[in-house]
C-alpha positions as semicolon CSV with decimal commas, in nm:
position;residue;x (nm);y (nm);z (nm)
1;X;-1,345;4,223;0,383
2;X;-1,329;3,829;0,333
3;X;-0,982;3,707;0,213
4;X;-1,012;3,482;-0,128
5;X;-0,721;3,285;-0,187
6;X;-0,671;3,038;-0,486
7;X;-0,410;2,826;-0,341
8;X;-0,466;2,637;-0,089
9;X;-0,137;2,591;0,191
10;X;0,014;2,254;0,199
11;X;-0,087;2,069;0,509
12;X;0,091;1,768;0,581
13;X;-0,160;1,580;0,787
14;X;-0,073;1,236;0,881
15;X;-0,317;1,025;0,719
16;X;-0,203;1,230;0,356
17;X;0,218;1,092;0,425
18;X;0,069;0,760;0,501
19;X;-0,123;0,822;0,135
20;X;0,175;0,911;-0,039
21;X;0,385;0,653;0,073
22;X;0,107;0,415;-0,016
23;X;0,123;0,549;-0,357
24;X;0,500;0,529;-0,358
25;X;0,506;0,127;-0,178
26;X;0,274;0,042;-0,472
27;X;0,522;0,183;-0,758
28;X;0,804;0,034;-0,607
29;X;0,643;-0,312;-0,509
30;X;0,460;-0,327;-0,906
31;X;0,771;-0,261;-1,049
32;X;0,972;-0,535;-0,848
33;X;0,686;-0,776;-0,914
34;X;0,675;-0,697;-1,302
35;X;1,073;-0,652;-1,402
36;X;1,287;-0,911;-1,468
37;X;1,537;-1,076;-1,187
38;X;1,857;-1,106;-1,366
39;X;2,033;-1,240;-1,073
40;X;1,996;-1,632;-0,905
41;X;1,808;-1,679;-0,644
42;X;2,071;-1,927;-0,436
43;X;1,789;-1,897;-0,135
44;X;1,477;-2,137;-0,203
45;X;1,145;-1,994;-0,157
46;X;1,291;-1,613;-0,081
47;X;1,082;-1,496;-0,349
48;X;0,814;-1,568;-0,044
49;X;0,969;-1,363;0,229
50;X;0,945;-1,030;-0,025
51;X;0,600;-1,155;-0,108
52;X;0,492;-1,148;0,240
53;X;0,742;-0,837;0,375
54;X;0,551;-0,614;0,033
55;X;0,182;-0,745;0,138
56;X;0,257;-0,652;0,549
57;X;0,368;-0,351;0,422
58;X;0,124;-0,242;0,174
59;X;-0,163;-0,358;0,429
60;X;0,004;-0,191;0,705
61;X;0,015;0,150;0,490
62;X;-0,322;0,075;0,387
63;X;-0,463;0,090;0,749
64;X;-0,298;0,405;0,826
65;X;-0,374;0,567;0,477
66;X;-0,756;0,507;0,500
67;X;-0,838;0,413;0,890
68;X;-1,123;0,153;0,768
69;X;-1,372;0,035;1,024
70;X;-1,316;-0,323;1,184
71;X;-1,605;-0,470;1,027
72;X;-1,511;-0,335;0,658
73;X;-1,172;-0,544;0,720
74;X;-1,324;-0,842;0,803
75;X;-1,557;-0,840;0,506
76;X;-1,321;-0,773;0,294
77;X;-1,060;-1,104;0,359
78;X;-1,330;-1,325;0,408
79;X;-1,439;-1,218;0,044
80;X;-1,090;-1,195;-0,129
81;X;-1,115;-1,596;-0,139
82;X;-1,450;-1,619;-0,330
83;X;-1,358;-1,322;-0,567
84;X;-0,997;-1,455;-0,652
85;X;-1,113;-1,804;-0,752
């Protein structure tokens, strides 16, 4: 007799954490970028050091989420240029 079940069991694979973390990192960087400071900023330019610490992060969540192929990568930032202006 075959076994039929509905649910599936929750495997926590790697690659699905690295997913959910992504999908996390994106809600907590898009809501940082879109609210309101309501504090000074007595450092100039820090605003940059979050920019860049949120993009590492979110690119190095990105590689591990999705494992893209080398040559995918390297099409992809060589393109961002022509599509963003």
């Amino acid at each position: 007799m075959a076994k039929f079940t509905l649910i599936k069991p929750l495997v926590f694979k790697r690659q699905n954490i690295f997913r959910l973390a992504l999908i996390i990192a994106i809600l907590v960087v898009s809501y940082l970028v879109f609210s309101k400071p309501n504090y000074p900023q007595n450092i100039p330019n820090l605003d940059k050091v979050g920019h860049f610490g949120s993009f590492f992060g979110l690119s190095f969540l990105v590689y591990f989420a999705f494992k893209p192929k080398w040559y995918l990568v390297a099409a992809a930032m060589a393109a961002t240029p022509y599509l963003l202006s």
